[in-house]
PDB file of N, CA, C and O in Angstrom:
ATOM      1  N   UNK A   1       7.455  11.637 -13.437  1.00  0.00           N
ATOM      2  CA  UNK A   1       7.478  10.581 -12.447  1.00  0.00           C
ATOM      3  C   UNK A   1       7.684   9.223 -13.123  1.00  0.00           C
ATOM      4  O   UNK A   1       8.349   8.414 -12.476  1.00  0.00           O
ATOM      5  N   UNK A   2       7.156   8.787 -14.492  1.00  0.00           N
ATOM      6  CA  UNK A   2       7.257   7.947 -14.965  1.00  0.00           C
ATOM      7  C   UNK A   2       8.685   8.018 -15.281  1.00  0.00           C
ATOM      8  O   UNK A   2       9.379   7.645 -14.335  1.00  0.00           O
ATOM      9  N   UNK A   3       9.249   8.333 -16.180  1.00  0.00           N
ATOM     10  CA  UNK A   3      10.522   8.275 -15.785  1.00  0.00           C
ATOM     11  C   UNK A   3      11.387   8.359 -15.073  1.00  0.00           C
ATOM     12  O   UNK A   3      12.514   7.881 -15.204  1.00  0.00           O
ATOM     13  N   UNK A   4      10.993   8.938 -14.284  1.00  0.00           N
ATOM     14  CA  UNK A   4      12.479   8.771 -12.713  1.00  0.00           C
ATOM     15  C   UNK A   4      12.227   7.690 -12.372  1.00  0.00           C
ATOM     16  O   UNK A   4      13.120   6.884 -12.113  1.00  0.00           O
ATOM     17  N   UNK A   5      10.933   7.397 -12.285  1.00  0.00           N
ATOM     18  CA  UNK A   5      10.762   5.588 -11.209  1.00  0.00           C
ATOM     19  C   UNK A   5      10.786   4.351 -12.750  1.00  0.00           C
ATOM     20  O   UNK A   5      10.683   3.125 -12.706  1.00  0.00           O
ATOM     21  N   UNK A   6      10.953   5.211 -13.932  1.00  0.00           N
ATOM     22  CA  UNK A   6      10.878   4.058 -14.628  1.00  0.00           C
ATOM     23  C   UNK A   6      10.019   2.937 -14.978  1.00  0.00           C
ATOM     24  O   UNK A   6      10.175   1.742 -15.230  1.00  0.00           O
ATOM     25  N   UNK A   7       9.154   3.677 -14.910  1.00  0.00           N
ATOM     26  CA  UNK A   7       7.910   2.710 -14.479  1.00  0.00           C
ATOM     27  C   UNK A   7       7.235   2.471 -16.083  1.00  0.00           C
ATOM     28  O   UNK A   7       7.164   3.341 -16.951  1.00  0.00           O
ATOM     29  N   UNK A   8       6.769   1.041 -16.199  1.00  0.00           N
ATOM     30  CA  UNK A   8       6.206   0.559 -17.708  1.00  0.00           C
ATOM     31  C   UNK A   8       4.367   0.961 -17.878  1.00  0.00           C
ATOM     32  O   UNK A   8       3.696   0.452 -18.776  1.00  0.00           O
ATOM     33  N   UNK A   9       3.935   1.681 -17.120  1.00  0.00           N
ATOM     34  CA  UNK A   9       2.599   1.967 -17.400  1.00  0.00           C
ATOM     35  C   UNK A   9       2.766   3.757 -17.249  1.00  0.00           C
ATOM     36  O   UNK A   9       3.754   4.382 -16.862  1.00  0.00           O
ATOM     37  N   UNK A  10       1.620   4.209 -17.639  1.00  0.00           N
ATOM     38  CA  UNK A  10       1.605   5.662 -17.232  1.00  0.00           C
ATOM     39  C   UNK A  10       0.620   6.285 -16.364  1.00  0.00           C
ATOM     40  O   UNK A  10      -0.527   5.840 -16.313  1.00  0.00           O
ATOM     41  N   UNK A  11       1.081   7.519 -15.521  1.00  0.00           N
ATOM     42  CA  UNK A  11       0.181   7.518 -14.498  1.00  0.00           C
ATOM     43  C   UNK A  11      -0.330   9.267 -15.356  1.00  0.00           C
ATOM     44  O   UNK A  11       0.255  10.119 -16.025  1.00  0.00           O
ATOM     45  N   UNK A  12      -2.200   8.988 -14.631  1.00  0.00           N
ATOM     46  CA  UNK A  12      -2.461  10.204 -14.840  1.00  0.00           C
ATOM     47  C   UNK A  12      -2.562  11.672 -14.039  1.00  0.00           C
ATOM     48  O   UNK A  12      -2.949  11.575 -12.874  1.00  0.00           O
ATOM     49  N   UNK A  13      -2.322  12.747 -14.426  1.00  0.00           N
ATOM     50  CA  UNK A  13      -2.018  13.789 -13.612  1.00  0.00           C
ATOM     51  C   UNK A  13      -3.644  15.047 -13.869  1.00  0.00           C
ATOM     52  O   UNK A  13      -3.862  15.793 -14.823  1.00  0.00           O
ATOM     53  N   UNK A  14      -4.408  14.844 -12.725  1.00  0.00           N
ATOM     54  CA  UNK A  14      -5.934  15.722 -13.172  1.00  0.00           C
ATOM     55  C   UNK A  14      -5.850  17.037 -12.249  1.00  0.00           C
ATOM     56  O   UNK A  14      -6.635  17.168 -11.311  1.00  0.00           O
ATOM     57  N   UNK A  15      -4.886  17.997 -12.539  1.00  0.00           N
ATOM     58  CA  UNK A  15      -4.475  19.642 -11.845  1.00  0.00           C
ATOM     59  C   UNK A  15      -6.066  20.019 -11.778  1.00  0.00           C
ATOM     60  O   UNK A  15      -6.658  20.392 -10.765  1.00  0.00           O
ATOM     61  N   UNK A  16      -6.638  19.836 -13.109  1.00  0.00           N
ATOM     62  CA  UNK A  16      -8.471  20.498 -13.044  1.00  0.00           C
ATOM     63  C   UNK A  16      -9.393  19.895 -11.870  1.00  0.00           C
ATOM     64  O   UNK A  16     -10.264  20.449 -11.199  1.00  0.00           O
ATOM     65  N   UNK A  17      -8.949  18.678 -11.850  1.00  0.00           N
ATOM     66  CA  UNK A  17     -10.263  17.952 -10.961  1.00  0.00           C
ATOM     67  C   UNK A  17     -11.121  17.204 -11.379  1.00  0.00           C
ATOM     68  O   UNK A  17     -11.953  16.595 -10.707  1.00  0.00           O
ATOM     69  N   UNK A  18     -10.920  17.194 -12.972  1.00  0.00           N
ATOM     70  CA  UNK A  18     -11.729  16.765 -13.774  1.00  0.00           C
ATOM     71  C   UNK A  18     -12.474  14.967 -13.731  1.00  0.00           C
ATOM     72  O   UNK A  18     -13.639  14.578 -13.807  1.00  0.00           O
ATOM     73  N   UNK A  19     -10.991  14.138 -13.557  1.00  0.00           N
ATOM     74  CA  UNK A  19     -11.291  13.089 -13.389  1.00  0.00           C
ATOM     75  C   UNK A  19     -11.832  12.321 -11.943  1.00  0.00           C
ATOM     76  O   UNK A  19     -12.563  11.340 -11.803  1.00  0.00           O
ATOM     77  N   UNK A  20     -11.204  13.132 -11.011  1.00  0.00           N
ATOM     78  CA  UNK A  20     -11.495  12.685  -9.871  1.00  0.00           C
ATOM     79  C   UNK A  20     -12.799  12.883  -9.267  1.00  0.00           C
ATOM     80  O   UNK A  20     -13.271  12.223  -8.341  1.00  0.00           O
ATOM     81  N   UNK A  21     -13.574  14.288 -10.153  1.00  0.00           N
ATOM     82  CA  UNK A  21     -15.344  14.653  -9.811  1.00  0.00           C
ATOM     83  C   UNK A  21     -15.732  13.318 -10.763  1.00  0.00           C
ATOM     84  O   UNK A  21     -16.282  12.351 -10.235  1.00  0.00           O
ATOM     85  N   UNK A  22     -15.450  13.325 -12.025  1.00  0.00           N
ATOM     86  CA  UNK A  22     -16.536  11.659 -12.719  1.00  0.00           C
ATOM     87  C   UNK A  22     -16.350  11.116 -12.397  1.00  0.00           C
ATOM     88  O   UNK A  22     -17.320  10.397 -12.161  1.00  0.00           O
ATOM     89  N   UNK A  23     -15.255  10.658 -11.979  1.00  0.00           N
ATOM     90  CA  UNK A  23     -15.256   8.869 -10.993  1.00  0.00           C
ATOM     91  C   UNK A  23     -15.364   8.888  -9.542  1.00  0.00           C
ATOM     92  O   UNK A  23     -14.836   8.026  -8.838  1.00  0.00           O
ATOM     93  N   UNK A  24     -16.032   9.847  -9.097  1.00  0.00           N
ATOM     94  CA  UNK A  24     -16.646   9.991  -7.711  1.00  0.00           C
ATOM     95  C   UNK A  24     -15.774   9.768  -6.474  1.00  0.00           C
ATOM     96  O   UNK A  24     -16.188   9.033  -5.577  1.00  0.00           O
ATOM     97  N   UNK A  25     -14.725  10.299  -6.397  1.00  0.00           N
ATOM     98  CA  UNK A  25     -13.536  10.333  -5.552  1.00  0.00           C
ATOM     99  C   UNK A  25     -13.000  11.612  -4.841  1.00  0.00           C
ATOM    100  O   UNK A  25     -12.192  11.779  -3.927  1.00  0.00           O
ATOM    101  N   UNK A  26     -14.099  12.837  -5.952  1.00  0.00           N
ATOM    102  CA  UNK A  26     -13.491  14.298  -4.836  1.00  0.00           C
ATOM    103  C   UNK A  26     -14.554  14.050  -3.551  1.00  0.00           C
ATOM    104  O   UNK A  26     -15.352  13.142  -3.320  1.00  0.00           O
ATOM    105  N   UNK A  27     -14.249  15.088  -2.936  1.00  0.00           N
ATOM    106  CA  UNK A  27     -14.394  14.698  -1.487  1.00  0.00           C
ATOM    107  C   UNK A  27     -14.637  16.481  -1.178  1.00  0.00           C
ATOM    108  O   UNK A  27     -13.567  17.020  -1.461  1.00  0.00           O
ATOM    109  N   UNK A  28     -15.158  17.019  -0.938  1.00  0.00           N
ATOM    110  CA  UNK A  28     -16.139  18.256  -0.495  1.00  0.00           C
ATOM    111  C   UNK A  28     -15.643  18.206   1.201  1.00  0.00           C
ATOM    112  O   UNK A  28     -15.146  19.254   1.614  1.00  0.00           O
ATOM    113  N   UNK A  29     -15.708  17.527   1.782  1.00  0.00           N
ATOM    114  CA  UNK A  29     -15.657  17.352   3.154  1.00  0.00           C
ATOM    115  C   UNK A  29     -14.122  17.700   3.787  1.00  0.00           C
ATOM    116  O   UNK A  29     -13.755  18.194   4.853  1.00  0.00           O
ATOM    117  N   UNK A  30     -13.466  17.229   2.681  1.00  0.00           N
ATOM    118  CA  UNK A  30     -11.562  17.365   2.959  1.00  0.00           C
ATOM    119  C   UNK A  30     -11.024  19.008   2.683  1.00  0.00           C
ATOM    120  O   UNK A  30      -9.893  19.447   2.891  1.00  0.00           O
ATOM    121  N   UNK A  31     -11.980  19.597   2.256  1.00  0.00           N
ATOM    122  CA  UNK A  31     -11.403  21.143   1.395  1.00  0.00           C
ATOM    123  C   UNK A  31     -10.917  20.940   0.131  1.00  0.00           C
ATOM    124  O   UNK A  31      -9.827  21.440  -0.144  1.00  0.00           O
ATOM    125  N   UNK A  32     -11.816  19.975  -1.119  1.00  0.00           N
ATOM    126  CA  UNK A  32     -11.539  19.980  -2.061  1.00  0.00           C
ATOM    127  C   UNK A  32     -10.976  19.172  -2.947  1.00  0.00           C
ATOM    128  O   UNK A  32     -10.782  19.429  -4.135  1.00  0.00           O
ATOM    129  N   UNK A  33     -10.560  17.644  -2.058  1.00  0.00           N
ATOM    130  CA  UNK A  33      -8.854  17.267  -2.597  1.00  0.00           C
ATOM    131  C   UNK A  33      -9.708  15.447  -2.898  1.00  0.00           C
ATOM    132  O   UNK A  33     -10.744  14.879  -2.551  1.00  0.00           O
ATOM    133  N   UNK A  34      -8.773  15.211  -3.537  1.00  0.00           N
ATOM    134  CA  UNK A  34      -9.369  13.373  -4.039  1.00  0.00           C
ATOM    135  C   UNK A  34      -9.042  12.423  -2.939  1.00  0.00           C
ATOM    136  O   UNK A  34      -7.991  12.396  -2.298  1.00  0.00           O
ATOM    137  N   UNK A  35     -10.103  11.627  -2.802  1.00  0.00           N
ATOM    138  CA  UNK A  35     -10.111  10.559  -1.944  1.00  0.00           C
ATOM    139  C   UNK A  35      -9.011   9.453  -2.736  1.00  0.00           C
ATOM    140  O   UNK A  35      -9.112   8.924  -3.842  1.00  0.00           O
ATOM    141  N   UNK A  36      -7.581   9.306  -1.351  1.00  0.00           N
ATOM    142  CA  UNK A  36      -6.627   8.058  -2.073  1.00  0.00           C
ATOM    143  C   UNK A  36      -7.223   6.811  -2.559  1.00  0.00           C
ATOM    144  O   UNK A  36      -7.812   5.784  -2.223  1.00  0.00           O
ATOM    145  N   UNK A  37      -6.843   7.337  -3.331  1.00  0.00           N
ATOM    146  CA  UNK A  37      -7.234   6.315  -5.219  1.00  0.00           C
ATOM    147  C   UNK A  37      -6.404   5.271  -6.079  1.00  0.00           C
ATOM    148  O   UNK A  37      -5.421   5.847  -6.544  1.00  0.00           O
ATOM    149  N   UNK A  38      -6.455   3.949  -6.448  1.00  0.00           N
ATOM    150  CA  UNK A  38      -5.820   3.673  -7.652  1.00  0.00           C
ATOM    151  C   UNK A  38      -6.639   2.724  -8.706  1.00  0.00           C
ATOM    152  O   UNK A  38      -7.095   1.581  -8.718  1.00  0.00           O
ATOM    153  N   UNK A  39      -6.573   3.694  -9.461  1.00  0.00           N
ATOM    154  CA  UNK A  39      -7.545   2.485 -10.995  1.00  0.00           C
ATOM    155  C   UNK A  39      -6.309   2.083 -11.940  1.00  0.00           C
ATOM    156  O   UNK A  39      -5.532   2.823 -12.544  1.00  0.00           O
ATOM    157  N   UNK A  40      -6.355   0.995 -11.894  1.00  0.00           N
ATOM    158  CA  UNK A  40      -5.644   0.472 -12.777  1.00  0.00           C
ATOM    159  C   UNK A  40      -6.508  -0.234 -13.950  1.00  0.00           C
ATOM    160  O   UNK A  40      -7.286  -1.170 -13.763  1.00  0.00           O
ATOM    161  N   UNK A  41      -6.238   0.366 -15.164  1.00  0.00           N
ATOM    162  CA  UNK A  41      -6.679   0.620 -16.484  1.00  0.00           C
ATOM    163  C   UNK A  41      -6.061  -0.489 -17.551  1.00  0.00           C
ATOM    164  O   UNK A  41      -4.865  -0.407 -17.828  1.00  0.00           O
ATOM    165  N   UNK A  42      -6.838  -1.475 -18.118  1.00  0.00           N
ATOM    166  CA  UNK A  42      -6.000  -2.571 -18.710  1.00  0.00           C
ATOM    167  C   UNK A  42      -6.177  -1.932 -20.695  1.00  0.00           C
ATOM    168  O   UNK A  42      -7.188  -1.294 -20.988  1.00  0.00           O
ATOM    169  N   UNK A  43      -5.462  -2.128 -21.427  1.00  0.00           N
ATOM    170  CA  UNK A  43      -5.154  -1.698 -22.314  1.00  0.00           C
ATOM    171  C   UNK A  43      -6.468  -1.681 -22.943  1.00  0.00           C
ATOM    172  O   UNK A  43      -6.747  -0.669 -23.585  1.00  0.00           O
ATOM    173  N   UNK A  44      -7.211  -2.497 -22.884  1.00  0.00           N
ATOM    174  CA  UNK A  44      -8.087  -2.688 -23.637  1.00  0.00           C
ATOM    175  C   UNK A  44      -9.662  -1.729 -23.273  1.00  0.00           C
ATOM    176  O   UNK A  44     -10.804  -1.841 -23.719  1.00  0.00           O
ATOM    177  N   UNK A  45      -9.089  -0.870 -22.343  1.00  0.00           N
ATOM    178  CA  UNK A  45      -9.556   0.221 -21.115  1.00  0.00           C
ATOM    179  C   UNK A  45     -10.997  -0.077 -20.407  1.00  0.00           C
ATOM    180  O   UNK A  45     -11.938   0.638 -20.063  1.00  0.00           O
ATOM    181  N   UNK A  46     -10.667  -1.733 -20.346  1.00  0.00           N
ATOM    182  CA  UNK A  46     -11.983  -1.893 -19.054  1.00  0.00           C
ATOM    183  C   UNK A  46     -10.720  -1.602 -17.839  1.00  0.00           C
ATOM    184  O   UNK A  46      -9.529  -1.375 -18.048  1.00  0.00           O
ATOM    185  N   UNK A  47     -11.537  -1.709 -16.364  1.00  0.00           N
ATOM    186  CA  UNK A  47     -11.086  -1.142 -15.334  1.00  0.00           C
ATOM    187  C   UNK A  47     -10.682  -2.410 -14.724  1.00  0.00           C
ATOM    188  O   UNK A  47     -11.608  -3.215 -14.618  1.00  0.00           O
ATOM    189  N   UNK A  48      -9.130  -2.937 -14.141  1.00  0.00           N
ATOM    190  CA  UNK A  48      -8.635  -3.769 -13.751  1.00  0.00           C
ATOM    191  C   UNK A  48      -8.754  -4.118 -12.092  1.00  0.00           C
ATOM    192  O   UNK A  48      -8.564  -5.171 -11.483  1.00  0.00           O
ATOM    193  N   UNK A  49      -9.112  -2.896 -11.682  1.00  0.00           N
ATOM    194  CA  UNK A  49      -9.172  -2.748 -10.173  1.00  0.00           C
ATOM    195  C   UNK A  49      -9.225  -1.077 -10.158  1.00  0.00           C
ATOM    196  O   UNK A  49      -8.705  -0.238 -10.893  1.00  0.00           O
ATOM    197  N   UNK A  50      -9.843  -1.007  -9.318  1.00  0.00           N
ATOM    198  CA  UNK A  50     -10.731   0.213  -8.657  1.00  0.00           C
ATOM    199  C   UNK A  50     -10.636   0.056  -7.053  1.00  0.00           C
ATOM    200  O   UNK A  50     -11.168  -0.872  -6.443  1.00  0.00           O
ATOM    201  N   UNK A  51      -9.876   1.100  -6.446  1.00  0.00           N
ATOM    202  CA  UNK A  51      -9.899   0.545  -5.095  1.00  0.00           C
ATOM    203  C   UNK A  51      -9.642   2.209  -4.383  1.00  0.00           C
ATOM    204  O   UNK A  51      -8.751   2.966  -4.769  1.00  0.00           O
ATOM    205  N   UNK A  52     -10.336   2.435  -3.619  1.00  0.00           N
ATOM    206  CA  UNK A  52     -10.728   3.994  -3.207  1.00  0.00           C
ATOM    207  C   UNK A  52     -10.120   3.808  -1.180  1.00  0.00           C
ATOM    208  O   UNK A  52     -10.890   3.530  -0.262  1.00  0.00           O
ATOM    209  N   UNK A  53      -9.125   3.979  -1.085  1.00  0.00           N
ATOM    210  CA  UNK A  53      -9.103   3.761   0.654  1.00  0.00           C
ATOM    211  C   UNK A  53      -9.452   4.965   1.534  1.00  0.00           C
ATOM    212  O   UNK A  53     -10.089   5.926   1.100  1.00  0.00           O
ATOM    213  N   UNK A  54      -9.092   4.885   2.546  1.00  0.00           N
ATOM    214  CA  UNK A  54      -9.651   5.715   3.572  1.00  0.00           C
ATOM    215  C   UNK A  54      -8.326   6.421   4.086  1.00  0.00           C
ATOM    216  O   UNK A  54      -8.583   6.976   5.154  1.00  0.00           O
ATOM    217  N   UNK A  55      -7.091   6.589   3.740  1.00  0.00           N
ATOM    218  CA  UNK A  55      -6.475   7.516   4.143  1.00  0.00           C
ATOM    219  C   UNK A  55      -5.407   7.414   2.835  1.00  0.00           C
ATOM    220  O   UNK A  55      -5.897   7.146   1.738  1.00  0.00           O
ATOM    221  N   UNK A  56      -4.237   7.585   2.928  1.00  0.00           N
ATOM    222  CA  UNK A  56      -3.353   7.964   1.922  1.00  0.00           C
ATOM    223  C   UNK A  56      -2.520   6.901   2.415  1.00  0.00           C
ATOM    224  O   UNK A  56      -1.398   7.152   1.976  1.00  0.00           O
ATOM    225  N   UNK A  57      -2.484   6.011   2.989  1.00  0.00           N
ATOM    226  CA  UNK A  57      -1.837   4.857   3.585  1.00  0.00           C
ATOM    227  C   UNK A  57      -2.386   3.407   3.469  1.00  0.00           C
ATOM    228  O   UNK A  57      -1.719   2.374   3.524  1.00  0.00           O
ATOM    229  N   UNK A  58      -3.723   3.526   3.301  1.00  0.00           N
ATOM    230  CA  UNK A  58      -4.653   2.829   2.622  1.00  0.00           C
ATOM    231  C   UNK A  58      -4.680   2.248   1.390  1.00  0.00           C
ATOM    232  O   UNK A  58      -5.634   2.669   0.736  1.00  0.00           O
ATOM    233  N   UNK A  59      -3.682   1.053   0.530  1.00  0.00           N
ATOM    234  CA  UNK A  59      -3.687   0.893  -0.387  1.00  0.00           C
ATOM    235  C   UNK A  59      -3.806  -0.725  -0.835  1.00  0.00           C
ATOM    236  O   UNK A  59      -3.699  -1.575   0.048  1.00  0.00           O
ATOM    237  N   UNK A  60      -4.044  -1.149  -2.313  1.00  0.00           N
ATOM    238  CA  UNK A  60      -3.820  -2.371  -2.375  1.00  0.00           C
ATOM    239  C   UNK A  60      -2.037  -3.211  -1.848  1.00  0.00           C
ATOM    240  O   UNK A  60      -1.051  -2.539  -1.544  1.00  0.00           O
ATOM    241  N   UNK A  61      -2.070  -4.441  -1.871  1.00  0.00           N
ATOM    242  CA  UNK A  61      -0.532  -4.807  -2.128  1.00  0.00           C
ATOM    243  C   UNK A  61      -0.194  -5.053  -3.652  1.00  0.00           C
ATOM    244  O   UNK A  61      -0.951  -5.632  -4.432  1.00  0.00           O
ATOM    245  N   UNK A  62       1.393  -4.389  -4.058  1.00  0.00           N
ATOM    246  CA  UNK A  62       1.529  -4.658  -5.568  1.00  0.00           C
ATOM    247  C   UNK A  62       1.176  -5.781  -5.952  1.00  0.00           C
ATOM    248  O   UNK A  62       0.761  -5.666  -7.105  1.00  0.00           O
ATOM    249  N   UNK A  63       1.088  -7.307  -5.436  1.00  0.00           N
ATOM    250  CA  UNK A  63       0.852  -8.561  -5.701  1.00  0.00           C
ATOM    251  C   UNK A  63      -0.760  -8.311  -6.291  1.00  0.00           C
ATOM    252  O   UNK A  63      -1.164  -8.510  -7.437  1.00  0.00           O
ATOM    253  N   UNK A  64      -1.398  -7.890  -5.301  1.00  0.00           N
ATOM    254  CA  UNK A  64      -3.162  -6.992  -5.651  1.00  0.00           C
ATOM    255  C   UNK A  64      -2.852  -6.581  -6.966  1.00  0.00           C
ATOM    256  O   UNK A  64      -2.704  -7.214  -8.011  1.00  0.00           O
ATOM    257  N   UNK A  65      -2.787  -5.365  -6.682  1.00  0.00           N
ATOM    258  CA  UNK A  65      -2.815  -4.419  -8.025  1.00  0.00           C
ATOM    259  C   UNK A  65      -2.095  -5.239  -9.265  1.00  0.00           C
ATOM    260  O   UNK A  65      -2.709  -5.068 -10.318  1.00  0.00           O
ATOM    261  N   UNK A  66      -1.289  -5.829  -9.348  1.00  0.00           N
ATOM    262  CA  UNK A  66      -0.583  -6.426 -10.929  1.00  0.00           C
ATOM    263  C   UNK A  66      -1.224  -7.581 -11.112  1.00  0.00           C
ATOM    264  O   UNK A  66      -1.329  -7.973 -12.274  1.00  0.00           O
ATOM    265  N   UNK A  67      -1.816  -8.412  -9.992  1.00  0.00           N
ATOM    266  CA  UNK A  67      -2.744  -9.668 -10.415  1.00  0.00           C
ATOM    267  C   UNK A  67      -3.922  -9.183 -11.080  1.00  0.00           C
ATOM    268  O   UNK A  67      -4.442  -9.824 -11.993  1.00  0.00           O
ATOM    269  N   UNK A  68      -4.492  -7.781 -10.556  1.00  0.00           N
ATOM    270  CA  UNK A  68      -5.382  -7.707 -11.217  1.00  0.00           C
ATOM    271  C   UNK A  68      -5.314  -7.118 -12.513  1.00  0.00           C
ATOM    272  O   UNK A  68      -6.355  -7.482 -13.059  1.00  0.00           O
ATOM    273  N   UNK A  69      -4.833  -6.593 -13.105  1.00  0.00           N
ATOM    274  CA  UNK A  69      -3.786  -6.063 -14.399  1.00  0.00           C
ATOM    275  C   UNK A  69      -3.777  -7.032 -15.474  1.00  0.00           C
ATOM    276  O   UNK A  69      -4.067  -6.859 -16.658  1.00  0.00           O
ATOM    277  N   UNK A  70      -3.248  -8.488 -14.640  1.00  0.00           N
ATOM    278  CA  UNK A  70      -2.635  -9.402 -15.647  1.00  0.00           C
ATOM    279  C   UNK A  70      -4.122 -10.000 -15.619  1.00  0.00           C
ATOM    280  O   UNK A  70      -4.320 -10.433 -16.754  1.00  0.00           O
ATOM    281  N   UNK A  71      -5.188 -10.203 -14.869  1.00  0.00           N
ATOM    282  CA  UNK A  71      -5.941 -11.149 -14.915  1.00  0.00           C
ATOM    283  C   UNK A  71      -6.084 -11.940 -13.651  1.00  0.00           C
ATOM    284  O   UNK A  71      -7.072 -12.632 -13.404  1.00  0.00           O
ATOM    285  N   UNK A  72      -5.076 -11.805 -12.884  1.00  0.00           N
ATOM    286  CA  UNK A  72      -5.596 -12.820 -11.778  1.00  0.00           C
ATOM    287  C   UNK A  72      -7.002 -12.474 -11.198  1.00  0.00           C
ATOM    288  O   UNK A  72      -8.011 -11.819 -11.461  1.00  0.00           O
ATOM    289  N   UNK A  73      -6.273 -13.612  -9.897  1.00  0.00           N
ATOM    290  CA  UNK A  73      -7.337 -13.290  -9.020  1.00  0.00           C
ATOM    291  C   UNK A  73      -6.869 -12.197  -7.651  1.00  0.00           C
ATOM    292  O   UNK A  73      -7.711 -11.848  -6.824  1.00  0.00           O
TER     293      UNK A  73
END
């Protein structure tokens, strides 16, 4: 995916479940599956934004998510 969309960060792929049970995002109630998620991870690997919505349509705006990346507000 990173390469087809070309994209300059990398996204992670958890088939086990692994990450989505420690950072408290599986969901028991759905039949198993992760609550729509995006952490964006700054190099220095504190957490840039953490934002958990309520459906799969539910998300920050990119202006959101990359301000918080770079530092904004």
């Amino acid at each position: 995916m990173v390469a087809k969309l070309l994209l300059p960060f990398s996204l992670l792929s958890d088939p086990a479940g692994s990450v989505i049970k420690a950072w408290d995002v599986w969901t028991d109630s759905e039949g198993g599956i992760a609550k729509p998620s995006i952490f964006a991870i700054r190099r220095d690997g504190s957490i840039a934004l953490a934002y958990i919505g309520r459906d799969f349509a539910d998300r920050p705006s990119d202006e959101e998510l990359f301000n918080s990346i770079r530092g904004g507000d």
